[in-house]
C-alpha positions, 0 to 999 in steps of 0.5 A: 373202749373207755366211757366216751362215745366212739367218733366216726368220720362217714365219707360219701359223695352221695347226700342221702346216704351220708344223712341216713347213716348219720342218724343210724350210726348217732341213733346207735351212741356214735359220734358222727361228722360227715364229708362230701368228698376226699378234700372235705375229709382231709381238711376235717381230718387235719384238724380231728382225730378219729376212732374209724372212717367210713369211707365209700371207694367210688367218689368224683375226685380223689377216690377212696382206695387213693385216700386210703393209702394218703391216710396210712401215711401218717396214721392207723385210724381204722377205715371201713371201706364201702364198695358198689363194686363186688369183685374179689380183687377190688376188695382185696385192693381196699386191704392193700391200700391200708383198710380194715374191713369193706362192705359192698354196696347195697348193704344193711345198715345193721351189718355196717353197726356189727362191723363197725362195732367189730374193729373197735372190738379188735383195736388195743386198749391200754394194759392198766393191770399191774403186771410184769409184761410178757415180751416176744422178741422179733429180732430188733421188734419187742411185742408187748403180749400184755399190752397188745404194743409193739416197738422198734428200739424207742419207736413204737410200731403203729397196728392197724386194727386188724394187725393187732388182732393177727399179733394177738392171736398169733402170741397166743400160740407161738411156734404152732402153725395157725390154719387160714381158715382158723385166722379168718374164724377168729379176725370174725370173718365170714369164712370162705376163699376170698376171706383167706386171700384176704388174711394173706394181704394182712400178713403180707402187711404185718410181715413189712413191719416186723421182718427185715426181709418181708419177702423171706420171712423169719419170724411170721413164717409160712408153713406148707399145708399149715398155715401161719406162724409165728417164731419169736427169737 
């Protein structure tokens, strides 16, 4: 990330919780602007551009998951979600819609700061080395190794956070199969079932990006008993 301090979008109805996460994550070098509610934040939104969003699914109005996916329309901004329901399939619901992360209710503020601080960590910066880019070939897609960029034609392909993170870690061994267990290591998860079900939604999303055929993938294949891989032309 460059010198200026990263600029986060907290969205809660509760007023207590937006203040105190507030002065923690402003406490913590963030910039911090807060919404009451979905309309609250996509009128900020319309106007603002953000490095994350914290948003809380249970809301009166418009809930989070369905602000989430209006927000995956038109844009990659990682979203954090924060959830009161703890439910596997609730969480994989958040990753559906377009999340990067969740975190269920009731949490420690310094475990929101070290997740918060992971997607940054994981969203791509600008290459400014001067070296001749190293490409992978996906069909029409070209994936920029170098650069952590992916482009259609003219196009580029918008990442999410954690859809750059699987690129990386997958161009790093193409060709060689890559264990669940091993993706959720080093996406910097906590390991476990739910975890893997959830690299699957991930590749699941990736796979929409770069095959003409998601449900018949031929360049981020599934290998049986093995894991993932990807097969670049």
């Amino acid at each position: 990330m460059n010198d200026v301090a990263p600029h986060l979008l907290i969205v809660d109805d509760d007023e207590r919780i937006r203040g105190l996460l507030r002065k923690f994550l402003m406490r913590h070098g963030f910039l911090v602007t807060a919404a009451r509610d979905a309309a609250h934040a996509r009128r900020i939104l319309s106007g603002l551009d953000f490095d994350l969003i914290v948003l809380d699914v249970m809301m009166p109005g418009e809930d989070g998951m369905s602000l989430t996916r209006a927000i995956r329309e038109t844009s990659m901004t990682p979203v954090l979600l924060l959830t009161a329901k703890g439910e596997t399939e609730d969480r994989i619901a958040g990753l559906e819609a377009g999340a990067d992360d969740y975190l269920a209710k009731p949490f420690e503020p310094k475990e929101l700061l070290l997740r918060i601080n992971a997607i940054l960590r994981r969203m791509p910066e600008p290459d400014e080395a001067d070296t001749v880019p190293k490409v992978l070939h996906l069909g029409s897609i070209r994936y920029d190794i170098d650069r952590g960029e992916m482009w259609q034609g003219d196009a580029p392909v918008r990442l999410t956070a954690t859809e750059a993170q699987l690129m990386r870690i997958f161009s790093a061994s193409p060709g060689e199969p890559i264990t669940r267990a091993k993706l959720v290591e080093d996406l910097g998860r906590d390991k476990g079932q739910a975890q893997e079900r959830a690299v699957d939604v991930q590749i699941t999303r990736l796979r929409r990006k770069i095959e003409e055929d998601p449900k018949q993938p031929r360049y981020l294949q599934t290998v049986r008993g093995a894991g993932y891989m990807l097969a670049p032309d």
